[in-house]
C-alpha positions as protocol buffer text, in pm:
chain_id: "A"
residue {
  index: 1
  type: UNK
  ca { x: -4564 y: 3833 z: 1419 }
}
residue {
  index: 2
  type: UNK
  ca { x: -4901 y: 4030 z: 1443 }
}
residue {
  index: 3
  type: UNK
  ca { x: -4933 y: 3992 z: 1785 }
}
residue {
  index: 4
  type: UNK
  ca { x: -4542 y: 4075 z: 1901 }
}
residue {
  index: 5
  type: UNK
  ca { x: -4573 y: 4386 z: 1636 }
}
residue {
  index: 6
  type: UNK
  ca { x: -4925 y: 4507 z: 1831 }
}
residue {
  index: 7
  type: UNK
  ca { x: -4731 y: 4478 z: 2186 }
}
residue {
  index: 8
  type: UNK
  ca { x: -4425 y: 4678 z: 2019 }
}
residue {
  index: 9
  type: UNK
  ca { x: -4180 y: 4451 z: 1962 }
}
residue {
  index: 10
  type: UNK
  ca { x: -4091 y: 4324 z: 1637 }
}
residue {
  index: 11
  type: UNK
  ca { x: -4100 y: 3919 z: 1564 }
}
residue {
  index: 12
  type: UNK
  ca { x: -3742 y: 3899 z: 1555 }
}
residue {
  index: 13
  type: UNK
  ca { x: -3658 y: 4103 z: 1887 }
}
residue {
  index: 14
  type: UNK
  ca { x: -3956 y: 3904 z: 2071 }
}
residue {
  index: 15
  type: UNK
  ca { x: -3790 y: 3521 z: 1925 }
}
residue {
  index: 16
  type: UNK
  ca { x: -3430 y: 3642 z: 2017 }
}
residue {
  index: 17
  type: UNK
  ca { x: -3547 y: 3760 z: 2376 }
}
residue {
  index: 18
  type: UNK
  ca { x: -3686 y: 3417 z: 2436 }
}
residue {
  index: 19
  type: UNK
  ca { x: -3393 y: 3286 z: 2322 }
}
residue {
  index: 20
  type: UNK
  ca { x: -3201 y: 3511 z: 2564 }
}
residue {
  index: 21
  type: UNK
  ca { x: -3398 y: 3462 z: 2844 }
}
residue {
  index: 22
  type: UNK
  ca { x: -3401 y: 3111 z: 2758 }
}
residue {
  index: 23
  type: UNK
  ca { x: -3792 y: 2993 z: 2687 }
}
residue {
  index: 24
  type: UNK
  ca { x: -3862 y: 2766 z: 2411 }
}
residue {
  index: 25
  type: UNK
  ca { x: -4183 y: 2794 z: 2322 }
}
residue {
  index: 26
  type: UNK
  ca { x: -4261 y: 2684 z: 1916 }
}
residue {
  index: 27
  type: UNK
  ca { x: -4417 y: 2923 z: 1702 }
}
residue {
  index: 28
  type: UNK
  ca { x: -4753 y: 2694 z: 1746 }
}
residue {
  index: 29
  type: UNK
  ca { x: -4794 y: 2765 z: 2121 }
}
residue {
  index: 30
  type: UNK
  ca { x: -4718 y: 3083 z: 2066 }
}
residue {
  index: 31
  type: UNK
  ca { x: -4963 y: 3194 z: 1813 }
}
residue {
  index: 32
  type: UNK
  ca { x: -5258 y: 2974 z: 2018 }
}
residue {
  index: 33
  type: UNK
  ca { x: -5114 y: 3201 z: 2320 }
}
residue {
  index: 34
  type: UNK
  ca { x: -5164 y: 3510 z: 2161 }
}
residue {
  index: 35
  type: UNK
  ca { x: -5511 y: 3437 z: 1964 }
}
residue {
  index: 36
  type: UNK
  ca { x: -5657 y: 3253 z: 2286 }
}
residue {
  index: 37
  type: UNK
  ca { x: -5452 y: 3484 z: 2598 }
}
residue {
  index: 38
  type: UNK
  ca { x: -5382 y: 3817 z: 2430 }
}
residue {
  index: 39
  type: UNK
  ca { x: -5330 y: 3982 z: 2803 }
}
residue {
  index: 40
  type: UNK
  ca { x: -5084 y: 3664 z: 2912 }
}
residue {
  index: 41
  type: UNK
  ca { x: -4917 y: 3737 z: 2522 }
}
residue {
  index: 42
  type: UNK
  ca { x: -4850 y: 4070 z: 2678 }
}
residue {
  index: 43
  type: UNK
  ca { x: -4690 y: 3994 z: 2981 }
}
residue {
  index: 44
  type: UNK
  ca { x: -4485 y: 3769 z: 2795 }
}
residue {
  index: 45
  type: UNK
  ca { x: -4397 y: 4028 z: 2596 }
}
residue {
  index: 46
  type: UNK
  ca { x: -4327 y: 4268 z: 2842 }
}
residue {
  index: 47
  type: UNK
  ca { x: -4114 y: 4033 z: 3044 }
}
residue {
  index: 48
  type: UNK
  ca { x: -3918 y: 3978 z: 2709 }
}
residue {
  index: 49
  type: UNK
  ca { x: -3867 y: 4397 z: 2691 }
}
residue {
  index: 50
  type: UNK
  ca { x: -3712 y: 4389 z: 3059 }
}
């Protein structure tokens, strides 16, 4: 939630773009993702935005 909200997209825009663009990725990868990859978080983010 943290991490979506510091890339500037709330937690529940970011979860239904990945449902839109179709990733599943669990809340659990996500949260190692953005602790452990912050600039990969990002792009993910980003691409999410698009």
């Amino acid at each position: 939630n943290a991490a979506a909200r510091l890339n500037g997209m709330s937690y529940s825009a970011f979860i239904a773009g990945m449902n839109e663009k179709g990733l599943e990725l669990n809340r659990k990868v996500l949260a190692d993702l953005a602790v452990h990859n912050p600039n990969t978080f990002a792009e993910l983010v980003k691409s999410i935005q698009k």
